[in-house]
N, C-alpha and C positions, 0 to 999 in steps of 0.2 A: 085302497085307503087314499083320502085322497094328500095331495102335499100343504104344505102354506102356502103357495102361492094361490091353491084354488080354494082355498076356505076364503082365503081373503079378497078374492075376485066376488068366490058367489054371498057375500057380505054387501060388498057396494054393488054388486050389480041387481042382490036380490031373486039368485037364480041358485038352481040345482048347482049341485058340486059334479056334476054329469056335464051339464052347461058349461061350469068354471070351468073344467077342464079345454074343451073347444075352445075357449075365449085364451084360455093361455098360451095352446098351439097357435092363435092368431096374432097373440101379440109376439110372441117370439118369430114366428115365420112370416110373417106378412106384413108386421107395423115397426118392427126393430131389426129383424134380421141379427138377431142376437140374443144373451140372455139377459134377465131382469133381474139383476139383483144390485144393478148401479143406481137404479132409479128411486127416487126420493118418491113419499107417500103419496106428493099431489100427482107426482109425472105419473105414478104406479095408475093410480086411480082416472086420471085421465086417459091412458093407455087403455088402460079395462072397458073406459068407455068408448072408445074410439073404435076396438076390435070388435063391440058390440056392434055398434053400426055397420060397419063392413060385413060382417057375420047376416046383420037384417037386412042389407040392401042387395044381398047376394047369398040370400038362405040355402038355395037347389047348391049350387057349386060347392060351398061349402059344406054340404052335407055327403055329396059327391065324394067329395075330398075323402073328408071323414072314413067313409064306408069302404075306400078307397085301403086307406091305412087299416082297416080291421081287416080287412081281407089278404092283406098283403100278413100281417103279422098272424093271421091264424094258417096261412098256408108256413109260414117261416115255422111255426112252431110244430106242426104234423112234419116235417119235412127233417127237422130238427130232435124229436121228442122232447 
């Protein structure tokens, strides 16, 4: 399910809430290093797009990434039950 912050990404961004989700791991980890709940609706929205472009100018790595982190959390949860 997804949270508010990614209904409201894939709103301005116009993408899946699959997508929103990616674009929020990049704002938090890569454009703020922190989390987003300090930031006012333009900063929000400009952030969203800005993580967009970094996400576009550097698609392989971030999906790297991505696959990276599902792989990691599907072995933590076998390993875990």
């Amino acid at each position: 399910m997804p949270n508010p912050y990614q209904v409201h990404i894939s709103k301005i961004l116009r993408c899946t809430v699959a997508h929103a989700a990616r674009i929020e791991t990049i704002m938090r980890d890569f454009v703020f290093h922190a989390t987003l709940d300090w930031l006012s609706p333009n900063e929000f929205a400009a952030a969203a797009m800005k993580a967009q472009r970094l996400y576009l100018q550097d698609k392989t790595a971030f999906e790297t990434f991505f696959d990276s982190v599902r792989t990691h959390a599907i072995k933590e949860k076998q390993a875990h039950g």
